[in-house]
N, C-alpha and C positions, 0 to 999 in steps of 0.2 A: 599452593604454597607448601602442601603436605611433603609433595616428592623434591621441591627444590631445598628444602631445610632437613634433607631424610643422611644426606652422606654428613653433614656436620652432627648430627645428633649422633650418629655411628663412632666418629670420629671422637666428641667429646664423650662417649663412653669410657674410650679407653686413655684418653687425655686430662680428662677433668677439665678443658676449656672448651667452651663453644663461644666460636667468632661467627656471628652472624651482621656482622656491620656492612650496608650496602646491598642488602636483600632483599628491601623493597616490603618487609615485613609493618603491617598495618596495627598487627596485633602482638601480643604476647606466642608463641605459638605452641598449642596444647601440649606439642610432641616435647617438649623443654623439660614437661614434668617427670619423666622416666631419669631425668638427672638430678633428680633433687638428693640426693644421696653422695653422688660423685661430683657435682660440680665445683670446681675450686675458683673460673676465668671464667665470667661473662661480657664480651662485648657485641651492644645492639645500636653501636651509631649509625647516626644518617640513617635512620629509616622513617616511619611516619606512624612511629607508636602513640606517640603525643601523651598516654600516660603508664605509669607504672603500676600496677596494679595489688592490690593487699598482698597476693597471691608469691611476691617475691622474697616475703617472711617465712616461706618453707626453705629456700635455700639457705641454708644455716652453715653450710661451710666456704660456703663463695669470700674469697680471701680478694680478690680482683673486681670491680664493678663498673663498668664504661657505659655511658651512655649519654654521650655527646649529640648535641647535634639529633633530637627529635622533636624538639617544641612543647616538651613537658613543660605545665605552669605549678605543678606541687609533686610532690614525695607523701607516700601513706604510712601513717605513724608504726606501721609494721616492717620499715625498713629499719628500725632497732634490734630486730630478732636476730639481727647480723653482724652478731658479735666478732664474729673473726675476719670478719675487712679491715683489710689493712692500706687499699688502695681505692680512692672513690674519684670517677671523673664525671660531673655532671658539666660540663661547658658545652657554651654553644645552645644553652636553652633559655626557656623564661622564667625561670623561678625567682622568686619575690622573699623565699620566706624557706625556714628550715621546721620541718615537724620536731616538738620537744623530744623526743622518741631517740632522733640522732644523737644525741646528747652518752646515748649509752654505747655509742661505737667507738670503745677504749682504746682499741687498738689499731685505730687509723693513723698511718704515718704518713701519707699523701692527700690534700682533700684539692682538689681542683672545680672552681665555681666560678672560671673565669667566665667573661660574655655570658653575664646574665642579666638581670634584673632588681638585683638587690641593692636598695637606699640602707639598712639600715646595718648593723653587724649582727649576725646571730649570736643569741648568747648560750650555746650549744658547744661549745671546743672545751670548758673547763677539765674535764675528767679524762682529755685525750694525753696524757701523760707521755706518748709513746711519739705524738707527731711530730715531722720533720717541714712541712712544707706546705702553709697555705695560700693555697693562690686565686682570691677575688679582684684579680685586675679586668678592667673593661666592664665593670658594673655601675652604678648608681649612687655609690655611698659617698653621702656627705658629712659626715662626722665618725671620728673614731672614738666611741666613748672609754668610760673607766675600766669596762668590764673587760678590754681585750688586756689587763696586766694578766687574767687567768688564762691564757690560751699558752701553749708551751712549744709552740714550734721553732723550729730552728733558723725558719726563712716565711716571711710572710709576700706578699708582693702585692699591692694594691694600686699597683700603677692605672692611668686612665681611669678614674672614675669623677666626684667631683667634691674631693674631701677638702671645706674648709677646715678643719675643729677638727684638734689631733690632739687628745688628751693625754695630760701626762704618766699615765696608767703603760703607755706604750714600753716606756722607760725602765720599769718595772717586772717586762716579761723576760724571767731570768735565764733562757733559753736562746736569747732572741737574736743573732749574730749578722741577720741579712734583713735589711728592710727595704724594701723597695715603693716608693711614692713620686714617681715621676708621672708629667701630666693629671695634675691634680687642681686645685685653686687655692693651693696655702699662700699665707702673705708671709714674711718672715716672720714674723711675732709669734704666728701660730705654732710654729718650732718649738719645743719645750727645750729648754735649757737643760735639762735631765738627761733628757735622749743622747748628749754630746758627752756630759759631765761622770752621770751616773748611771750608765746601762750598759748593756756586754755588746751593744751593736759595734761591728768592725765593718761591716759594708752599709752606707745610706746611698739609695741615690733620689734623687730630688730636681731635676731638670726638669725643667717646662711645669717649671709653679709662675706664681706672679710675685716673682724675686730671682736675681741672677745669685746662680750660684753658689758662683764666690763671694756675694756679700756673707752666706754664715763664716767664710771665714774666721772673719772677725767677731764672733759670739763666743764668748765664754765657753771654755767647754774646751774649743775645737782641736786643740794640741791634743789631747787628752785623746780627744775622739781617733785624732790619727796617730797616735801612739797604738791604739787597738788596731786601725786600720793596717801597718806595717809589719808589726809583727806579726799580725793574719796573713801576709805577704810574703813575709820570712819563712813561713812555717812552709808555705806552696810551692817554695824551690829549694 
C-alpha cells in the first residue's frame, strides 16, 4: 500500500490536497502524517477504512473532509480539533449519532450526512453561524424536534427519511430559505401554520408525504408563502 499511496502523498505535498478515494485503503495510511502541516483537502471514499481514528485531530488545517462511502459507524470526539472545516461529507455511511466535540466546527458551511442512519437530529449545528447547507436526506429521522430553530443554514434537505413530527421551531430558523421534506410521513396537520405564515422559507417541497400537495394550498398562510416563493423567482432572472 506503501508505494501505491507514495505519488499522492508527493503530490499533496505541494497541493495541500490528497485524493485517495478508490484505493482500496484498509487503513488510515501512516505515510498521511508527513502532511499534517500542509494538508488543506482530504478525500478517502469508497475504501474500506470502516473507522476514523483520534489520530485525525492533528490535521488542524484540513478546510475540506470527504469520507463517503466507508462504513464508518461513529466519529472520535477529536474530530473537533478541526476548527477550520468548512466542508464536511460523511454520506453513504452508518453513523447513528454525532460526537458533542462537533459542536465546535464553527465554520462549517456545508455538512453532508446523507444515507445514513440517523433517527434522531443532532443537537450539534447551534454555534455553526457560517452554514449554508444541511443535508440529512435518506436517513431515519422521525421527528423534527424544537432545537432545530438553533441551526442557521440556508438550505436544509431531509427528504426520504420518515418524519412524522415537524415542530414548529422549523419556522423560526431565521436563515432558512430552502426546505426540502419530500418522501416523508407527514399528515397535513403535521405542517406548522408558521412555516407558511411566519418564516423566511421561499422554497418548500413536500411531495410524497400522505397528503397531496395541493391540499396546503388551502392552509392559512399560503399566499404569504408564495409571495416569498415569487419574488425568490424574480430575483433568479
Amino acid at each position: 500500500m506503501g508505494n501505491a499511496i507514495k505519488p499522492h502523498i508527493k503530490n499533496a505535498e505541494k497541493t495541500g490536497v490528497l485524493q485517495v478515494a478508490n484505493t482500496g485503503l484498509h487503513e488510515f495510511p501512516r505515510e498521511m502524517f508527513q502532511l499534517v502541516n500542509v494538508l488543506r483537502t482530504l478525500d478517502l471514499s469508497n475504501n474500506k477504512i470502516c473507522n476514523i481514528p483520534p489520530t485525525i485531530g492533528n490535521f488542524t488545517n484540513l478546510k475540506n473532509l470527504t469520507a463517503s462511502q466507508i462504513k464508518i459507524t461513529s466519529l472520535p470526539e477529536e474530530i473537533g480539533t478541526l476548527k477550520k472545516l468548512e466542508n464536511i461529507n460523511f454520506s453513504l455511511n452508518d453513523l447513528t449519532c454525532l460526537p458533542a466535540s462537533f459542536s465546535l466546527l464553527i465554520n462549517l458551511r456545508t455538512i453532508n450526512l446523507s444515507n445514513n442512519k440517523f433517527v434522531d437530529l443532532p443537537a450539534v449545528f447551534s454555534d455553526m453561524k457560517r452554514l449554508e447547507m444541511l443535508d440529512m436526506s435518506h436517513n431515519k429521522l422521525v421527528e423534527i424536534p424544537e432545537h432545530v430553530k438553533h441551526v442557521s443554514a440556508i438550505e436544509i434537505n431531509f427528504n426520504q427519511n420518515q418524519i412524522s413530527v415537524l415542530s414548529e421551531g422549523i419556522a423560526e430558523c431565521n436563515r432558512l430559505k430552502v426546505l426540502r421534506l419530500e418522501e416523508n410521513c407527514l399528515q397535513l396537520s403535521a405542517v406548522p401554520e408558521k412555516l407558511l405564515t411566519d418564516s423566511q422559507i421561499s422554497l418548500l417541497t413536500i411531495d410524497g408525504n400522505l397528503f397531496e400537495s395541493k391540499d396546503l394550498h388551502a392552509r392559512e398562510g399560503w399566499e404569504k408563502y408564495m409571495e416569498r416563493f415569487t419574488a425568490t423567482k424574480k430575483k433568479l432572472y
